[in-house]
C-alpha positions in Angstrom: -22.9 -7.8 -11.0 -19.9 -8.5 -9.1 -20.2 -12.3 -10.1 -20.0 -11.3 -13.8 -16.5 -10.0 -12.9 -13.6 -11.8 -12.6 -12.1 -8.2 -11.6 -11.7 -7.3 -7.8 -11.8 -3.6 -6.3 -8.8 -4.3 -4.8 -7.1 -5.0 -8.4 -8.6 -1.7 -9.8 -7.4 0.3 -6.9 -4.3 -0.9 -7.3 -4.0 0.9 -10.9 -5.2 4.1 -9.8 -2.5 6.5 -9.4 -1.8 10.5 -8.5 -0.5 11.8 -11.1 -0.4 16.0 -11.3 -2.3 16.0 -8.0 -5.3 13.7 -9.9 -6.3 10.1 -9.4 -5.9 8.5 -12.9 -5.7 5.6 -14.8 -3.1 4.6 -17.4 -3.7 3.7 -20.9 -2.0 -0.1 -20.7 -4.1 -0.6 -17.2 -7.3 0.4 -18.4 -7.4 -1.7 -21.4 -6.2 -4.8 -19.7 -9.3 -4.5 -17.5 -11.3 -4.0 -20.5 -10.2 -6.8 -22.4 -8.5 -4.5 -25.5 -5.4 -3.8 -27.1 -3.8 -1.1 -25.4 -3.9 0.3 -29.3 -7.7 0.1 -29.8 -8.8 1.7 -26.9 -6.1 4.5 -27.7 -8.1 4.5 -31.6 -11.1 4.7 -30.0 -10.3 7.7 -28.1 -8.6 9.5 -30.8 -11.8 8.7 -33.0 -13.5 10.5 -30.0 -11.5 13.2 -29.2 -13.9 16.0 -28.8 -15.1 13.9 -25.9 -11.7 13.6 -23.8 -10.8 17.2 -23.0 -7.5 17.3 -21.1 -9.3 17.4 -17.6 -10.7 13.8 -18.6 -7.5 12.3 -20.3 -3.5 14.2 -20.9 -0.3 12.4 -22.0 2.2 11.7 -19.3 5.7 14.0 -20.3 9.0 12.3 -20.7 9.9 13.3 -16.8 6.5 12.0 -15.7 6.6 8.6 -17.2 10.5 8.5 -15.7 9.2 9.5 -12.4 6.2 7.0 -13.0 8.6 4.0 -13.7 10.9 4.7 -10.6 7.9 4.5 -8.6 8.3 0.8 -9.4 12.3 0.3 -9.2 12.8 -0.8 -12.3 15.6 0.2 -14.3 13.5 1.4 -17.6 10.4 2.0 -19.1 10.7 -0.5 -21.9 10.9 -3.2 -19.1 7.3 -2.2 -18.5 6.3 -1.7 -22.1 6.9 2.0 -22.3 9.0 3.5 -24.8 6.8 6.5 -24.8 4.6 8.2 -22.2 1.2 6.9 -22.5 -2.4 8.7 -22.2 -3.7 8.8 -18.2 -7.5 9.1 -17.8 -9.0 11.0 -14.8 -12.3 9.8 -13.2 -14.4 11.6 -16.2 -11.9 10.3 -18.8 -12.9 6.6 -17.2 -16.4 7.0 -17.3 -16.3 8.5 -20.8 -14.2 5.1 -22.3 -17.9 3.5 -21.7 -19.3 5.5 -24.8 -16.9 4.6 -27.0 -16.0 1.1 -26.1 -19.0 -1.0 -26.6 -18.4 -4.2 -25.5 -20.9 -6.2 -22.2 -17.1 -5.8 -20.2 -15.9 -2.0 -20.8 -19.3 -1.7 -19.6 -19.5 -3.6 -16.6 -15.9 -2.6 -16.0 -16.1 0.6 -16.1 -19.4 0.5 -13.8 -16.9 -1.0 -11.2 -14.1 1.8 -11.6 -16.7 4.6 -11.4 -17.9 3.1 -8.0 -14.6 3.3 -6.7 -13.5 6.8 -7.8 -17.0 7.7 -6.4 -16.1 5.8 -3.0 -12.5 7.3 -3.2 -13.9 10.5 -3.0 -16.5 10.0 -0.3 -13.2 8.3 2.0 -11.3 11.7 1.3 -14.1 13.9 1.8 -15.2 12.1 5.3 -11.3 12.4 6.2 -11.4 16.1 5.2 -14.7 16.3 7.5 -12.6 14.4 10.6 -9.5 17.3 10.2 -11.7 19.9 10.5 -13.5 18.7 13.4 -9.9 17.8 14.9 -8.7 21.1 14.0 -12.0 22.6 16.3 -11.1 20.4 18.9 -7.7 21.4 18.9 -8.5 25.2 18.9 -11.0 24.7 21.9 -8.5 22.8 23.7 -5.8 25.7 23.3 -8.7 28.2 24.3 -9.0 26.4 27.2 -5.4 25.7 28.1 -5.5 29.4 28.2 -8.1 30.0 30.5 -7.0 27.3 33.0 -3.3 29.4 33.2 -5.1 32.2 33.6 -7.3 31.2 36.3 -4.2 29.3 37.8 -2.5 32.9 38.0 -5.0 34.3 39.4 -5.2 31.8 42.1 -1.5 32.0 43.1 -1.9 35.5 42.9 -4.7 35.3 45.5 -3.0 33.0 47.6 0.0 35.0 47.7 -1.8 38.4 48.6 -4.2 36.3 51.2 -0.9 36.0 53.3 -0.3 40.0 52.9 -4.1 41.0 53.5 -5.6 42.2 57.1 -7.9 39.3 58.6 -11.9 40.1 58.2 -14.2 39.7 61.0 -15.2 40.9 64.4 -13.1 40.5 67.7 -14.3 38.2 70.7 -11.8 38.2 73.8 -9.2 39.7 71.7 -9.5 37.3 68.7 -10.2 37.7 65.7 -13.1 35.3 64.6 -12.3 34.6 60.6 -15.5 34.7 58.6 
């Protein structure tokens, strides 16, 4: 399938964003990968709306598309054709576009962007699985920092009272033999 597409993972990643603590795609980006007007695949959502609830698609606010376009240093919105905020899909928003765009490429598209949300999420989980082994490793190592100053004090403790204690052993010739 990836010969069909003229569409790297690479480009895709590059359009997915964290917006409101999410990974999402914008409006404009998603259609361009599709092959639609930005304006039809915003139709065909609003023909569909009982199927984007706002945990699979929200608008952007004012402040968010203003934060959004400083991201990219450029002096305003319309420069990136935005005068107003535009729709942001999460990961289910995406793989909902494929039941109501049709076409061979929103399909295979959109096959390709769920892979990479999925493989996202596996990266992120298996980094999440790494802290918390660091973090154990980290609290055994101060467990044991611990116990080696404690036996260190109790070493220098014993080598401090050796000099202060009365020699064990028995006596031969008036010596004392050290066991």
């Amino acid at each position: 399938m990836k010969g069909k597409l003229s569409i790297t993972d690479e480009q895709i990643e590059n359009k997915i964003y964290i917006i409101r603590g999410q990974k999402v795609m914008i409006d404009r980006d998603l259609s361009e990968l599709y092959g639609v007007e930005t304006r039809v695949l915003n139709q065909a959502v609003k023909r569909n709306s009982k199927r984007f609830p706002p945990d699979f698609m929200f608008k952007l606010t004012q402040n968010e598309l203003e934060n959004w376009v400083s991201q990219f240093v450029i002096p305003n919105s319309e420069r990136m054709g935005r005068r107003i905020p535009p729709y942001v899909f999460t990961e289910q928003g995406v793989a909902m576009l494929s039941s109501v765009l049709k076409s061979e490429t929103a399909i295979d598209v959109n096959i390709q962007i769920v892979r990479i949300f999925t493989r996202m999420r596996r990266l992120i989980l298996s980094h999440k699985e790494l802290l918390f082994k660091m973090e154990e490793i980290e609290k055994k190592v101060t467990n044991q920092d611990e116990r080696v100053e404690l036996l260190f004090k109790y070493v220098k403790q014993f080598m401090q009272n050796e000099e202060e204690r009365p020699k064990v052993g028995y006596k031969i010739s008036n010596k004392v033999k050290v066991i």
